[in-house]
N, C-alpha and C positions, 0 to 999 in steps of 0.2 A: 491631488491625492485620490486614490482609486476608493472606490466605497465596495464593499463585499457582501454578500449576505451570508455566505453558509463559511464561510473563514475568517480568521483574522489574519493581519499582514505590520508586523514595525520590523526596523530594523535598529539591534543593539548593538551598537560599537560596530564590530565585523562583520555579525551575524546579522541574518535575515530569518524571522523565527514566523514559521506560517503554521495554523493550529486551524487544524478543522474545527468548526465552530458547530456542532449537532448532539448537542451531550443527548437531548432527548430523542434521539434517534441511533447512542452508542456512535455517535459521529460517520454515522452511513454515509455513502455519499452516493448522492443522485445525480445527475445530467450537470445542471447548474452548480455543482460542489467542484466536480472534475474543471468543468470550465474556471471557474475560478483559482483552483490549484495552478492551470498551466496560467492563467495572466499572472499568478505569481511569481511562480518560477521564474518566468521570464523578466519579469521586472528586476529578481534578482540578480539576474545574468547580466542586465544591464547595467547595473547598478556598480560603479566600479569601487564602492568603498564595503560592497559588500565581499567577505571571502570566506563563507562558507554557509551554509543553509540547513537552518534547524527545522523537522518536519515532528510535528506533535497532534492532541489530539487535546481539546476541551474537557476540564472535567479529570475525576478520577478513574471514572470504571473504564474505560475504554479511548486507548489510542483511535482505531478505527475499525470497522466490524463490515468493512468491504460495500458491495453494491446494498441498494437501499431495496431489500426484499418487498420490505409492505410497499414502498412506490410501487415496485412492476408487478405488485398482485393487484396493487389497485391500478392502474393504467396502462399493462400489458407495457410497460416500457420505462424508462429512470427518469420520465417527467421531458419538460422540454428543455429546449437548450438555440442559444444567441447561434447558432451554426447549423441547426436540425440536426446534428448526429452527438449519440456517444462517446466521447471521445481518451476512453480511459488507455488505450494502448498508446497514444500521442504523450499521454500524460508520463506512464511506463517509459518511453524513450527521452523525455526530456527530465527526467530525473535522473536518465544516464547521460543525455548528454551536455548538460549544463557543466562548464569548465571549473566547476566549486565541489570541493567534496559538500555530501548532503550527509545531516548524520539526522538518525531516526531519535527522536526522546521518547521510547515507550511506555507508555505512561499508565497504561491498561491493557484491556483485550485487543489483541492482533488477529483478527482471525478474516480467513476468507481474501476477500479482494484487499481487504487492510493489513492483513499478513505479505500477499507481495508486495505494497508499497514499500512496510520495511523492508527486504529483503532486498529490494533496488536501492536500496541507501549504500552509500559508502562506508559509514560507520552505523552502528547501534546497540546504544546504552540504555536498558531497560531498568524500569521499575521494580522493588524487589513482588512487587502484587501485579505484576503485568503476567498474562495469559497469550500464548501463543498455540496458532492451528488451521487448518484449512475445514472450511463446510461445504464446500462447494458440491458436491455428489450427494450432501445432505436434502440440500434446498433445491435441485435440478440445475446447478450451473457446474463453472470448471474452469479452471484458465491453462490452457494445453501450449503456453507460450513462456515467457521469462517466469510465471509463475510455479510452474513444474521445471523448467527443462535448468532456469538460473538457478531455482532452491536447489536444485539435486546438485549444481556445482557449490550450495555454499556447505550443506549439510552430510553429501553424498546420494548415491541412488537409492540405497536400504532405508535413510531415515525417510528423505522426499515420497520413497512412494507409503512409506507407512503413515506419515500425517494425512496425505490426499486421498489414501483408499479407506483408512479409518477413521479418519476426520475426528481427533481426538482433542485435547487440550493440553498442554506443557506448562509448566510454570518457568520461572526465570531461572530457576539454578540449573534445570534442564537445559533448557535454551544456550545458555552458558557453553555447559557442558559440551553439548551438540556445538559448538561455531556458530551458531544461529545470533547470535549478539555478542556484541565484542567484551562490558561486562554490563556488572550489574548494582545498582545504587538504593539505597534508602529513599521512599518515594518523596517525601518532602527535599533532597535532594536533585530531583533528574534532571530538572530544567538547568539551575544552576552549572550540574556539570558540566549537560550540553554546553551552553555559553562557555566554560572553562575551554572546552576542548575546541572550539569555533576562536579561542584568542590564542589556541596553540596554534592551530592552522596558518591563521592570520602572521604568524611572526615567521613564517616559511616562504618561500619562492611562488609567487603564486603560478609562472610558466610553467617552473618544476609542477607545478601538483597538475596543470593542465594535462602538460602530457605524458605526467605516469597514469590518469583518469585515464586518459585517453589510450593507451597501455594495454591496463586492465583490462577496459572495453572490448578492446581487437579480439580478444581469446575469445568473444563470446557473442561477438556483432550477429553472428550468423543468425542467433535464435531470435533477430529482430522477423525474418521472415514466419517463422516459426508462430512469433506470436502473431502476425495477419493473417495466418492460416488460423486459430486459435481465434482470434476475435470474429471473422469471418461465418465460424462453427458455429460458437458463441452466440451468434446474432439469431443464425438459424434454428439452433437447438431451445431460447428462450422461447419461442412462440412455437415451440411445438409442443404436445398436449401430455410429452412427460417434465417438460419444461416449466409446462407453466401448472401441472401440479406439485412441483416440490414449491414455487411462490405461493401457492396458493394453502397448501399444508402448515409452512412456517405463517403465513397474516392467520392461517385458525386454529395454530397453533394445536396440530394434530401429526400424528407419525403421516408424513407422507407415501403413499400405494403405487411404491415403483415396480411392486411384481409382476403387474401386467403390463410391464414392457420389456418384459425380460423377453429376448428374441434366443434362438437358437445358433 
């Protein structure tokens, strides 16, 4: 049995329920967190009595609140990792391409790098107290890949570019409203239903659901390039000096002074 540090990993009846384990850090995740996610995933994929994949977050406040800001202000980087690299856009494609729908339980705040995890989900059923939004232009980062280019196919162009350019916050009935999650439950509820709707799955074809996944996908494969252009940047733009003062703004918790880099 695999041992984890920043997740947990069981699997109930059909489902395989994986929970980021960081409440005191709003379930951030750093180097070692992503890694862990994908030896989950995968284990699930393996796993032939698993048939579908619950994706949650420890705690109440917070589903997932994206990259681990105080790590890369204190380390210039998301900490280390069993591989030397980052590996969050690896993680991005294998939550698309695991043969299981994955359904999101969001349980809290969604924001930033933990907003596109949901939005790579197959399904998502929110908490009626769960908060959704991107920060990314807040803090000096961005995801210019499945995070922009997928949300504008699930939400449209006019919402995606209104959460990423004003970096706002939605509550669930919005989110609803918007297609952003399929519905929305009583929080003392959400886990439960997950599990409900992972034993609807399960009484289905699981071929059929491979290759309507796989289906889905095709309409959208392209933006896999998109996003290694987008991680690429990404890597670049962290360590540069507008970069790395929005990490450094949020650990001191001050307005970040991105007007000197306002170019022409």
């Amino acid at each position: 049995m695999s041992t984890y540090e920043d997740i947990t990993y069981e699997v109930d009846k059909a489902a395989a329920v994986i929970t980021i384990n960081r409440p005191h850090r709003y379930n951030a995740f750093r180097g070692k967190t992503v890694e862990e996610l994908i030896k989950a995933f995968r284990s699930a994929w393996a796993d032939n009595s698993v048939q579908a994949v619950i994706l949650t977050g420890a705690g109440e406040k917070a589903f997932c609140t994206g990259g681990d800001v105080k790590q890369r202000a204190e380390t210039g980087d998301y900490g280390p990792t069993e591989s030397g690299m980052f590996e969050i856009g690896n993680l991005h494609k294998l939550i698309r391409d695991i043969p299981k729908p994955v359904i999101a339980a969001v349980n809290g705040i969604a924001v930033g790098g933990g907003h596109v995890l949901h939005v790579l989900c197959d399904l998502s059923i929110a908490s009626e107290t769960a908060k959704f939004g991107q920060a990314g232009p807040r803090v000096g980062s961005f995801d210019a890949g499945f995070g922009s280019a997928y949300l504008a196919r699930v939400v449209g162009e006019k919402r995606a570019r209104e959460m990423w350019f004003l970096c706002r916050q939605y509550d669930a009935a919005t989110a609803e409203r918007w297609g952003l999650v399929n519905w929305v439950v009583h929080a003392d509820q959400l886990l439960t239903e997950a599990k409900s709707v992972a034993e609807e799955i399960a009484a289905k074809s699981p071929t059929a659901l491979r290759f309507l996944k796989q289906s889905f996908n095709a309409d959208t494969d392209h933006q896999a390039g998109l996003s290694n252009l987008a991680m690429s940047a990404l890597d670049l733009f962290t360590h540069s000096p507008e970069g790395e003062e929005g990490a450094a703004a949020f650990a001191e918790k001050r307005p970040a002074n991105f007007g000197k880099f306002v170019r022409a």
